[in-house]
C-alpha positions in Angstrom: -10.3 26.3 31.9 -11.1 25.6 28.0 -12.5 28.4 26.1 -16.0 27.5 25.0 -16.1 28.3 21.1 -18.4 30.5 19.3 -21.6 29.8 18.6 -21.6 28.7 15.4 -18.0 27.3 16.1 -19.9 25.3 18.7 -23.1 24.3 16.8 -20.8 22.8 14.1 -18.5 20.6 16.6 -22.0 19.2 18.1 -23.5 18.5 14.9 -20.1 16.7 14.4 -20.8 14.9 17.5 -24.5 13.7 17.0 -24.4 12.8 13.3 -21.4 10.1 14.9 -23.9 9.4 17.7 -26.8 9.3 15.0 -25.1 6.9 12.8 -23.7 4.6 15.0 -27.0 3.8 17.0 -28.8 3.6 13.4 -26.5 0.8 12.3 -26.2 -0.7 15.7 -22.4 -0.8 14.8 -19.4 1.6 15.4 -17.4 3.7 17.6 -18.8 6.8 18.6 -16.6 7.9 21.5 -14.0 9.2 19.9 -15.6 10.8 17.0 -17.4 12.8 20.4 -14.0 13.6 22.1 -12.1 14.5 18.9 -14.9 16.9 17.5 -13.6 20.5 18.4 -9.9 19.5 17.3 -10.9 18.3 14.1 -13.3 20.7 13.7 -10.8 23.4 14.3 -8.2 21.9 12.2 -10.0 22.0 9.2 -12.0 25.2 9.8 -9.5 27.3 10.3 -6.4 25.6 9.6 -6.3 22.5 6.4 -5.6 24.0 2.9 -7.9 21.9 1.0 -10.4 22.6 -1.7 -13.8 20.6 -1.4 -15.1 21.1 -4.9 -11.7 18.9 -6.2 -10.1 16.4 -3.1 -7.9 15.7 -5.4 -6.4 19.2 -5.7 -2.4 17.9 -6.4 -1.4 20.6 -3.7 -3.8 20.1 -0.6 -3.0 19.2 2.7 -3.1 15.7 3.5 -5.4 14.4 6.5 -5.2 11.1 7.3 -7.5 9.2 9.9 -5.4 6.4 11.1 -7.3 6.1 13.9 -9.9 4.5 11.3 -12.4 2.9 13.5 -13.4 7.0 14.3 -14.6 6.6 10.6 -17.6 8.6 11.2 -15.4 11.5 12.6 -14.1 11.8 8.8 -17.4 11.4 7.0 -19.3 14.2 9.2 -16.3 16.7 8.2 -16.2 15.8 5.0 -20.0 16.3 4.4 -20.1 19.5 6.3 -17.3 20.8 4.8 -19.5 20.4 0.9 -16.3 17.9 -0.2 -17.7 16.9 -3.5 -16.5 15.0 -6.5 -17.0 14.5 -10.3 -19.8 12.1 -11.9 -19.2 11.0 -15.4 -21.3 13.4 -16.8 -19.0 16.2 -15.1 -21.6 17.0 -12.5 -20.8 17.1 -9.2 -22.3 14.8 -6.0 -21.5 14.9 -2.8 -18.9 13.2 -1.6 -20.7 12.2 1.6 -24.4 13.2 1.9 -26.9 13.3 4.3 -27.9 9.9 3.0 -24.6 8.3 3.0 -24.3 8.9 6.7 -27.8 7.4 7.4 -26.5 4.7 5.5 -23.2 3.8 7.8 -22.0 0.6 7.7 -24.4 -0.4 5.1 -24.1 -2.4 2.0 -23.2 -0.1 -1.0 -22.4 3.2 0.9 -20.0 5.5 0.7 -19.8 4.9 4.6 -18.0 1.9 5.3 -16.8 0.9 8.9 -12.9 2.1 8.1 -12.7 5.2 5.6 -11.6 3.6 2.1 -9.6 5.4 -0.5 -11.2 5.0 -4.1 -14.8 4.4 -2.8 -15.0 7.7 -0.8 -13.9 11.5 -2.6 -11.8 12.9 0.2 -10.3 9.8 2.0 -6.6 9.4 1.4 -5.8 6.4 2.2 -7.5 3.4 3.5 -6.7 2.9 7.0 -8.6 0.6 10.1 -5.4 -1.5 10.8 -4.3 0.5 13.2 -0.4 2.0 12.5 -1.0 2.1 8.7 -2.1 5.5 8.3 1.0 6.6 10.4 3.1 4.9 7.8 1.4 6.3 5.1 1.3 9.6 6.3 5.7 9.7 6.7 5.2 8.3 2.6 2.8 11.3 1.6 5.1 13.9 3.6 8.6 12.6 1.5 6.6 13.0 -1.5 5.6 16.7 -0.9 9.0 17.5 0.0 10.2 15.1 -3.4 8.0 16.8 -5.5 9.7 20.3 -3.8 12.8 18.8 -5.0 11.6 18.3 -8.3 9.1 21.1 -9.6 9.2 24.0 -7.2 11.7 26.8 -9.1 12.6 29.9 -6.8 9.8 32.5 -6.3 7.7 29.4 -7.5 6.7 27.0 -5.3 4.2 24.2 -6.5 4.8 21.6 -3.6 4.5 22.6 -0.1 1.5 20.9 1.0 1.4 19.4 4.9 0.3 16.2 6.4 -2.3 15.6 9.3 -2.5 12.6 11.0 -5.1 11.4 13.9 -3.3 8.6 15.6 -5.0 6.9 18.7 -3.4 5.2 21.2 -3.6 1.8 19.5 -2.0 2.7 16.5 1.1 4.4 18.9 1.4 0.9 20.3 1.7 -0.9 16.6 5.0 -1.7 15.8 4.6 -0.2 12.4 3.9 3.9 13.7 7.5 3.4 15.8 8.9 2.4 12.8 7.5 5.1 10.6 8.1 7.6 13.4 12.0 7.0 13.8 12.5 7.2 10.0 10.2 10.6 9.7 12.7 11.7 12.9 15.6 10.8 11.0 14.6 12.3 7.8 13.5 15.6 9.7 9.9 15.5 7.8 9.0 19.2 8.7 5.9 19.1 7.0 4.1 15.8 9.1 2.7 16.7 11.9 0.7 13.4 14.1 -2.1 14.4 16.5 -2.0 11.7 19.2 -5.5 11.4 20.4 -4.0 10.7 24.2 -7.3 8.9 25.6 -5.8 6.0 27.7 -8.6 3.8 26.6 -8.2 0.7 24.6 -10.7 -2.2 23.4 -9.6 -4.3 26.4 -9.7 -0.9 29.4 -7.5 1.4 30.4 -3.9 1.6 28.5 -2.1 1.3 31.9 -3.1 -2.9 31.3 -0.6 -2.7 28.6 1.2 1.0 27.6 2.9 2.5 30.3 5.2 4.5 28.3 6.1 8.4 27.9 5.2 8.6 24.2 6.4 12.3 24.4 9.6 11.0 25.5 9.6 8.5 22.9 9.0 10.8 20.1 11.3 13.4 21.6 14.0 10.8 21.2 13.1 10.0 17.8 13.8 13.5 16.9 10.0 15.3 16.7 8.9 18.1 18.1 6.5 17.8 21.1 4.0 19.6 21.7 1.1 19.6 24.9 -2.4 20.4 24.7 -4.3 19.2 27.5 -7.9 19.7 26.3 -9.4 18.3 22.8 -11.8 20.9 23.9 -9.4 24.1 24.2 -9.5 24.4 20.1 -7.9 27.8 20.5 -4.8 25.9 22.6 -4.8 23.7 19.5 -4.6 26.0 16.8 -1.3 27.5 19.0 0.2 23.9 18.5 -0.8 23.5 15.1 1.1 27.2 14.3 4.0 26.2 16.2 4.2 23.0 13.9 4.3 25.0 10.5 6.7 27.6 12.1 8.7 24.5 12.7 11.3 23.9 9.7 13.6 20.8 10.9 11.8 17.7 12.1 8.1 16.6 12.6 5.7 17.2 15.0 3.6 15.3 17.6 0.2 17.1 19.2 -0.2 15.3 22.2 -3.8 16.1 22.8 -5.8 15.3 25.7 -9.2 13.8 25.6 -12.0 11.8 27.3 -13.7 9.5 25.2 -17.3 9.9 24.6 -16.7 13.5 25.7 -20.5 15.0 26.5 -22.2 12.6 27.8 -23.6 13.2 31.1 -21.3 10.6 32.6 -18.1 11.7 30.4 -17.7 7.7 30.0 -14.0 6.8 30.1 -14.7 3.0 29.0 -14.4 0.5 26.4 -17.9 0.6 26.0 -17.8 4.1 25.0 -14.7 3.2 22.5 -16.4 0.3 20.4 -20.6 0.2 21.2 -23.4 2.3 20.1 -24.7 4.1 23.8 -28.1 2.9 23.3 -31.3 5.0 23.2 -31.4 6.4 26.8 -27.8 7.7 27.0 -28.6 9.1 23.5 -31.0 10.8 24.9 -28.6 12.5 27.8 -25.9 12.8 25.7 -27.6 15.2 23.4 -29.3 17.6 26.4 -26.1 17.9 27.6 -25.0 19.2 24.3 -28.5 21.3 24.3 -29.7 19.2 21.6 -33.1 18.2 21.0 -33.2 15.0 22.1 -35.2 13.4 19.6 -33.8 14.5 16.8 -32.1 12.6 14.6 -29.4 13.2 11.5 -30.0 17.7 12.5 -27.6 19.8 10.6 -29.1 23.4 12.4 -29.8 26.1 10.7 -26.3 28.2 9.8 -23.7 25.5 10.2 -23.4 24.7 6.6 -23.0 28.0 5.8 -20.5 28.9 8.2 -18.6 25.9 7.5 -18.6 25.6 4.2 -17.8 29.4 3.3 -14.7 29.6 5.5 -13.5 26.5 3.8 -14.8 26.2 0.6 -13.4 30.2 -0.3 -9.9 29.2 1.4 -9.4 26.5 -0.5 -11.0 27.4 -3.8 -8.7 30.8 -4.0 -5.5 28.6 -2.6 -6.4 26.0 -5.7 -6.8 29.0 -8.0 -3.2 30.6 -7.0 -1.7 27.3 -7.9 -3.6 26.6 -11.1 -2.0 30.5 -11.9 1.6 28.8 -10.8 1.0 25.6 -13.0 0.5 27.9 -16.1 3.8 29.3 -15.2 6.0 26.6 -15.1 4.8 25.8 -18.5 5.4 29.0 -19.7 8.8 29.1 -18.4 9.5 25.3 -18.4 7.6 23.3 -20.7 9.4 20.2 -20.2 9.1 20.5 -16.5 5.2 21.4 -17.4 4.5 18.1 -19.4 6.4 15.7 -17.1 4.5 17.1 -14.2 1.0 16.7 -15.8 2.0 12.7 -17.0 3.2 12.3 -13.5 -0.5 13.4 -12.0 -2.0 11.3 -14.8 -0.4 8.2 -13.7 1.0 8.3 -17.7 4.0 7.0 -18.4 7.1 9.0 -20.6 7.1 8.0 -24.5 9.3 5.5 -25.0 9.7 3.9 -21.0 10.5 1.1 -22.2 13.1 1.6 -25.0 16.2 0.7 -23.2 15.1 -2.4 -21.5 18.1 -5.0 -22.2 17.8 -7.9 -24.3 19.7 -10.8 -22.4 21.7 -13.2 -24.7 21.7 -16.7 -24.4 23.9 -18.1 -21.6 23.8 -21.7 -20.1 25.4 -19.8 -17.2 23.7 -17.1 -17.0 22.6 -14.5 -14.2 20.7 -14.7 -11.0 17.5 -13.4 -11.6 18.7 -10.1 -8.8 20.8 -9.1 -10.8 18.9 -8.9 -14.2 16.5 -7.1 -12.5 18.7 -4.4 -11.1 19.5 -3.7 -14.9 16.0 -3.5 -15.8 15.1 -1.2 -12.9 17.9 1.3 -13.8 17.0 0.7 -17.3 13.3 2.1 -16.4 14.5 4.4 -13.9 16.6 6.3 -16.6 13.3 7.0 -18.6 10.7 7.2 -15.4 11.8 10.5 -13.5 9.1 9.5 -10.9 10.6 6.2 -10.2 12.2 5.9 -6.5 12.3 3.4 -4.1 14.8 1.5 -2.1 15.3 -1.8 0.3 15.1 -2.5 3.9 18.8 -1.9 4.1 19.5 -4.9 1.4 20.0 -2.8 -1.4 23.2 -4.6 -2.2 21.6 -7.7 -1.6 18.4 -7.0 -3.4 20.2 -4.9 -6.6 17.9 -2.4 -5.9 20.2 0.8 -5.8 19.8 3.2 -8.6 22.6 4.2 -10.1 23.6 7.1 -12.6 23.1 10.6 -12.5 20.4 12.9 -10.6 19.4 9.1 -8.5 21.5 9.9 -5.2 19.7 9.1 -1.8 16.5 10.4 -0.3 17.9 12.0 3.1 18.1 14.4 5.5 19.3 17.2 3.5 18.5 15.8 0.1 14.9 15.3 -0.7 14.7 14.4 -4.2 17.4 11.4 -4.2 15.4 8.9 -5.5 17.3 5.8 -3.3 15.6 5.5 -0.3 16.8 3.9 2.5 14.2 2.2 5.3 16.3 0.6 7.2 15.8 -2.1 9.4 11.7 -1.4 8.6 9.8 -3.9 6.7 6.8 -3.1 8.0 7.3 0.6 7.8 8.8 0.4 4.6 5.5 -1.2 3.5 3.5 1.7 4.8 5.7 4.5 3.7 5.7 3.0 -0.2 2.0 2.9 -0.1 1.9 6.4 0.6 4.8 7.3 -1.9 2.1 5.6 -4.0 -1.1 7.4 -3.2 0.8 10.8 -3.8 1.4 9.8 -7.5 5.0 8.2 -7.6 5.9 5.0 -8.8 7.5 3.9 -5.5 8.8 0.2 -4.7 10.4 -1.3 -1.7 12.7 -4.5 -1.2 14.0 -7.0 1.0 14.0 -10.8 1.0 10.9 -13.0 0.4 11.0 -14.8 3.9 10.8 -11.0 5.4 7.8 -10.4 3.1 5.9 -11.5 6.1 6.8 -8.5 8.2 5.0 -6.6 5.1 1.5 -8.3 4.5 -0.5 -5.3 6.3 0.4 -2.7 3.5 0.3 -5.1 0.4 -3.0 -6.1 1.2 -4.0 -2.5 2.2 -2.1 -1.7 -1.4 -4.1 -4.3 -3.4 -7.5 -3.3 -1.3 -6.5 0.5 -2.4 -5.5 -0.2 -6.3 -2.2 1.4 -5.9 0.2 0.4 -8.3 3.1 0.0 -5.7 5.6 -2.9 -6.3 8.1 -5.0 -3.7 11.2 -6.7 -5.1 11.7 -9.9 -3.1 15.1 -11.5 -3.6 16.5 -14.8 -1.9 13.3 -16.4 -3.1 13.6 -20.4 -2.0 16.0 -22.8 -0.2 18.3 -21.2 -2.9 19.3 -19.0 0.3 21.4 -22.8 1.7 23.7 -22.1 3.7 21.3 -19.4 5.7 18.8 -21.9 6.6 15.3 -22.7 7.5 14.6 -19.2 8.9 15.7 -17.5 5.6 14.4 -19.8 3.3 11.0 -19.1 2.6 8.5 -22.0 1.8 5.0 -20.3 2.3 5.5 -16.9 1.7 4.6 -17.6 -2.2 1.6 -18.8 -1.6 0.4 -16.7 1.2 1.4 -13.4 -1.6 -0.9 -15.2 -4.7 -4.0 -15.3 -1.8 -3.9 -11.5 -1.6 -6.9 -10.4 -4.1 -5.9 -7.9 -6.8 -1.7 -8.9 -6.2 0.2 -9.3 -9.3 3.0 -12.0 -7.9 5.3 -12.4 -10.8 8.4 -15.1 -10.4 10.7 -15.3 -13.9 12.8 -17.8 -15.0 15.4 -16.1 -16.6 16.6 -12.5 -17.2 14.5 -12.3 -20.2 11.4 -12.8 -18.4 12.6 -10.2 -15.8 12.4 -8.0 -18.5 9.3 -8.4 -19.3 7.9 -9.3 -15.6 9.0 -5.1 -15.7 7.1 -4.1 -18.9 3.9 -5.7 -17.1 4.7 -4.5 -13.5 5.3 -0.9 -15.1 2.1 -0.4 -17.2 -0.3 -1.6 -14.3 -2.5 1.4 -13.3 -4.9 0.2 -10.3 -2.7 -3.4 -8.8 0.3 -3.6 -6.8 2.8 -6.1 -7.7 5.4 -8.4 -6.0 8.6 -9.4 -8.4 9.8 -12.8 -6.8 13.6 -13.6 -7.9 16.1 -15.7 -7.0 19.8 -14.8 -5.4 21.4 -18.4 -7.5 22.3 -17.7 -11.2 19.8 -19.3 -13.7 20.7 -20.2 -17.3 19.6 -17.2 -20.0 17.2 -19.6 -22.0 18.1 -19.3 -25.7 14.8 -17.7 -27.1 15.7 -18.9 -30.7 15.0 -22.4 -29.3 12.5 -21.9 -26.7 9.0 -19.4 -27.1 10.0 -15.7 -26.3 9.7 -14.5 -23.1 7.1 -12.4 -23.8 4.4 -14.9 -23.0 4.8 -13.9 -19.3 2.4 -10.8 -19.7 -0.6 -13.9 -20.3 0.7 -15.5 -16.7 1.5 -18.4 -18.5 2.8 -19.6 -21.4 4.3 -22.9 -23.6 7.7 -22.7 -23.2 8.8 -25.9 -25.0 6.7 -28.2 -27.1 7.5 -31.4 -28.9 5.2 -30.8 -31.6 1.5 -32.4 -31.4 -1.0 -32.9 -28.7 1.1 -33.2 -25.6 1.3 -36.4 -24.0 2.8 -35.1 -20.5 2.9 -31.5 -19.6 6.0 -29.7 -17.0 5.0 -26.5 -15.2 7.1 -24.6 -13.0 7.7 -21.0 -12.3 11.4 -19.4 -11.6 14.0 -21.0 -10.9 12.4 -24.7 -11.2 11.7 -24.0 -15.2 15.0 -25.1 -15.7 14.4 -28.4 -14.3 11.6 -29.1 -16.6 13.5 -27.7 -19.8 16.1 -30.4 -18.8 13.6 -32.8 -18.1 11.6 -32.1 -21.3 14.9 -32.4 -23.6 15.2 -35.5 -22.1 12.0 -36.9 -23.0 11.7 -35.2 -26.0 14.7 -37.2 -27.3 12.8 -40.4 -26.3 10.1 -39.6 -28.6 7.6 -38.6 -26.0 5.6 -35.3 -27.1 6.6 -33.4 -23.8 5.5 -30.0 -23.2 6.9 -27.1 -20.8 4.9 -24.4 -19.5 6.5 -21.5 -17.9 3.9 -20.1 -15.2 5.3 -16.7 -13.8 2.1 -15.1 -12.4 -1.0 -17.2 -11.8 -3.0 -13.9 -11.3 -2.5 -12.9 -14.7 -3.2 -16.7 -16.7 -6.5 -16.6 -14.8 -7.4 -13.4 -16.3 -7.2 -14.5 -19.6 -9.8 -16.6 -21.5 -10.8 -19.7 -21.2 -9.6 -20.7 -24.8 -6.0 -19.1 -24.2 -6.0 -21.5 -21.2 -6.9 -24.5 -22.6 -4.3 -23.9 -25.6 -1.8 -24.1 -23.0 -2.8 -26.4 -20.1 -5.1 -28.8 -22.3 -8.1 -30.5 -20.2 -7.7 -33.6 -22.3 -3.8 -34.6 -20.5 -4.2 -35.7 -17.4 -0.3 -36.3 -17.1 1.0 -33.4 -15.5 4.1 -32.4 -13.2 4.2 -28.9 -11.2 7.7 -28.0 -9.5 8.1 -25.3 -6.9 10.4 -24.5 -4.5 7.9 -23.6 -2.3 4.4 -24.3 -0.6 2.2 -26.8 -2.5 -0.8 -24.9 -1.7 -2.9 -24.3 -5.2 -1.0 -25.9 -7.8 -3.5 -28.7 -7.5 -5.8 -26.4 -9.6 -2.9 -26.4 -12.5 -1.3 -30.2 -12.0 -5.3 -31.5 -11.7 -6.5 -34.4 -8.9 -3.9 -37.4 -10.2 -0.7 -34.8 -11.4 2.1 -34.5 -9.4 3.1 -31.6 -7.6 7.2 -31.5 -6.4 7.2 -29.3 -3.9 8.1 -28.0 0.0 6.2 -29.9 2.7 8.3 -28.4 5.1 10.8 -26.3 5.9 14.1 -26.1 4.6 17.9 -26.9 6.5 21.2 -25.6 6.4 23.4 -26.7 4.1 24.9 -26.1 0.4 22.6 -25.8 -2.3 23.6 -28.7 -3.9 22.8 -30.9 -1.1 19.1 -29.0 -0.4 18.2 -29.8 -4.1 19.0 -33.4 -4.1 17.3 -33.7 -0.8 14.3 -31.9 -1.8 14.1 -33.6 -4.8 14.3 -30.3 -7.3 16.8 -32.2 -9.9 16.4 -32.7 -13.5 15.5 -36.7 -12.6 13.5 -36.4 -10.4 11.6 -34.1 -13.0 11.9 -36.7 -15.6 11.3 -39.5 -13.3 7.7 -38.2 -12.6 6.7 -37.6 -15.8 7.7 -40.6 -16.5 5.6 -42.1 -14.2 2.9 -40.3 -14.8 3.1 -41.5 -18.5 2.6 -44.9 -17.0 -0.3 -43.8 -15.1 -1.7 -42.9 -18.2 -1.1 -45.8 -20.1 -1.7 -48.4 -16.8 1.7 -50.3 -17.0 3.7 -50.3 -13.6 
């Protein structure tokens, strides 16, 4: 039978457990069940076990705990205001990161309480996490940084990174796709310092698990290389604290806590429902609930006498005198390594190296010239040369993607090597989504890559990455019916489109290797967006920037390429690949005498953030005669090619065949460029 805890021990679980209850039945909305059942664990894990120092959450060193079990958002938000987390005004005074307030405020507008804990709005959150699976991912991210940072900036007898990662995983997010993902490639990289805690409930929205999950997850994770652990009541927190020793005396793979609960754990009917999972439990089994915890039944929001104290001394002195002991080890490495020192504190700035950008190539003029790939795996070593905190790697397409960095101290991130800086996902879209995002909210500069059409198995993590601020990027190659010969089912059509929806998403698609460059400069000195570099696998011609506007318009999202001189009588706008098309088209027209103009359009994102005069210099209200080409979706560019412009585009998928032949069928030819404006010109002037 459990050990009951301490007193105080006990007091703090239970006020754990009613502030969930409180909160949930004041906004009518929420899940308190397993906030109930996952008290003493949580409770425990932090109390006696988490090196984390409330009075900075930030603390470079702490141990990471990460809820991905999100919809027990209330689980997080009592901890963290017992536990006095705080954070930084302004002013350099210090608020509580969740107060009293906040929690009466759950689920309201404007609190620091949403329904899913959200990074950025709430000191003490690491990442934002409600889809279930997504922590999971991001959890195997933050655990390859600590050990990459090891790599990097721990010297011996001086150890700066070692910090561990806690993750709360239900039995949703064990069923998402994305956590078996993440969990094989934490197995395979023997990620010592992650350690999941499966909150083993066997209830689900829908009922019991057996409707759909019938699996032996320990078997599972055995296979995948973890180490396994049993504890068989969320209440025996002494059992708990065994497992969680055995996981930091373990030194070779990861850990999984399988930990036994019953959701809504208290309750005079222990409920073991869905009801319990996703509903408030209404006034009357409120009222039971909390006499069976020895509560007064009518009170509401109680924090009893003692338990901030208790809590908050044990963790609060921990923490501050671990944070101290590394502040002491930070002064050392700059006495002893200065270089080592300043790289370290840019890196935690999010600054960037002098000079990041002083070896980006310059790309000469070549009616050949390059596929847009391949410039871009020049520019990326180019940066990576100058950016120590670089890294990233492809869903095994590096050779595809030209994503593989080359040259000295790059290597791969594996097993045995921590600090490569090539990482390789596999197979793992979805994961590789995750685990980036998490490279990304531990401070590194982290990208993934694959091809566009697979950018589908990744829309989870962007959005989480845009909804978060991180500046993660994703190269996406094979980027149109390009592909040929591969056919409709890797030749992506509405995968543009679907990225530019995503709020906050820089999508960025260049027409030449020039433009790659500078797609770079932009995707580099972003601080609080993610971006997605779109390029194509098909050389494209090196436009000769002597002749044509330089390619540094792309950082305004939009730019005139070409111009005849004067008020334009018919503009051509297009994005990648397609500009060509329209330069062709406009030196066609231009030698008829018609005043032509080309507008490269790279990144819609970015054009609409700049003012309304910089847009009407290059997209002029006043001509109505307008042509759009992209290989892709059609979706939006009515907004740019205006209600009587036409837009060549995909209206369906692609075929199989030669790239030739998929061009002239499509109609993405220099005529039929040419043969549009034309006819809009005739529009315009209302001949036939």
């Amino acid at each position: 039978m459990a050990q009951r805890p301490p007193d105080l021990d006990r007091l703090a679980i239970d006020t754990i457990r009613t502030l969930a209850i409180d909160a949930v039945e004041r906004a009518a909305s929420g899940h308190a069940g397993a906030p109930m059942a996952l008290a003493p664990i949580v409770y425990r894990l932090w109390h006696r076990h988490l090196r984390t120092d409330p009075a900075d959450p930030t603390w470079p060193n702490r141990d990471r705990f990460v809820l991905s079990a999100g919809h027990a958002s209330m689980l997080l938000y009592a901890m963290l205001h017992l536990a006095g987390v705080s954070s930084r005004e302004p002013d350099g005074s210090a608020r509580p990161a969740v107060s009293l307030d906040d929690i009466k405020a759950f689920r309201q507008l404007g609190s620091r309480t949403p329904g899913h804990p959200e990074f950025g709005l709430t000191p003490g959150v690491e990442t934002t996490t409600g889809p279930l699976g997504q922590g999971c991912g991001n959890s195997v991210g933050m655990a390859m940084a600590a050990r990459w940072l090891g790599a990097r900036f721990n010297r011996p007898g001086l150890t700066l990174f070692d910090y561990d990662v806690y993750v709360v995983a239900s039995d949703g997010d064990l069923m998402e796709g994305v956590a078996s993902e993440a969990a094989s490639l934490a197995g395979h990289l023997g990620l010592s310092n992650l350690c999941w805690i499966y909150d083993s409930n066997t209830i689900t929205i829908e009922g019991h698990t057996d409707l759909a999950f019938g699996e032996d997850v320990a078997a599972r994770f055995t296979a995948y290389g973890w180490n396994v652990v049993h504890v068989d009541d969320a209440n025996d927190v002494d059992a708990f604290s065994r497992a969680v020793e055995g996981f930091r005396a373990t030194w070779d793979r990861p850990t999984l806590i399988v930990v036994r609960s019953v959701i809504g754990y208290g309750s005079p009917h222990k409920q073991n429902t869905a009801k319990a999972h996703s509903d408030p439990l209404g006034a009357e089994e409120v009222r039971l609930t909390k006499r069976a915890y020895g509560w007064p039944e009518d009170a509401q929001f109680l924090v009893p006498d003692g338990v901030y104290e208790h809590v908050r001394g044990t963790i609060q002195g921990r923490g501050g005198a671990l944070h101290a002991a590394w502040r002491e080890r930070v002064e050392e490495l700059r006495r002893t390594d200065g270089e080592a020192a300043r790289l370290l504190k840019r890196l935690l700035s999010r600054e960037l190296p002098d000079d990041w950008d002083a070896d980006l190539p310059v790309f000469p003029a070549d009616p050949k010239g390059v596929a847009t790939r391949e410039a871009s795996g020049q520019v990326l070593n180019a940066l990576a040369a100058r950016i120590p905190w670089l890294l990233g790697g492809s869903a095994d397409l590096a050779p595809s993607t030209k994503t593989a960095l080359t040259g000295e101290g790059m290597g791969a991130l594996g097993p045995g090597s921590p600090g490569g800086r090539n990482l390789h996902f596999g197979v793992r879209e979805h994961a590789m989504g995750a685990v980036v995002n998490g490279l990304g909210l531990s401070g590194l500069r982290a990208f993934g890559a694959t091809f566009l059409v697979f950018s589908d198995y990744m829309r989870p993590p962007i959005r989480l990455a845009a909804l978060m601020e991180l500046p993660v990027f994703h190269v996406f190659t094979h980027d149109s019916i390009g592909v040929g010969e591969d056919g409709p089912t890797h030749q992506p059509v509405e995968q543009i489109a679907s990225l530019r929806a995503v709020p906050g998403l820089v999508v960025l698609r260049p027409a030449d290797a020039n433009e790659v460059a500078e797609a770079y400069r932009v995707i580099m000195g972003l601080t609080r967006q993610p971006a997605c570099l779109v390029l194509s696998r098909q050389a494209l011609p090196t436009l000769d920037r002597t002749r044509y506007a330089p390619a540094s318009g792309l950082s305004r999202g939009a730019y005139v390429l070409a111009d005849a001189g004067g008020a334009p009588e018919v503009i051509l706008m297009a994005t990648g690949s397609e500009v060509r098309l329209c330069v062709e088209a406009y030196e066609r027209l231009a030698a008829e005498g018609v005043r032509a103009r080309v507008v490269s359009m790279p990144s819609w994102s970015l054009f609409e953030q700049q003012d309304e005069a910089y847009r009407e210099s290059v997209l002029p209200d006043a001509v109505a005669a307008r042509v759009a080409v992209e290989q892709g979706a059609v979706i939006g560019w009515d907004r740019y090619a205006g209600r009587h412009g036409t837009v060549i585009g995909m209206h369906t998928f692609g075929t199989s065949a030669p790239l030739k032949d998929l061009l002239v069928k499509f109609g993405f030819t220099p005529d039929a460029v040419y043969e549009a404006a034309k006819a809009q010109l005739a529009r315009g002037r209302g001949t036939a």
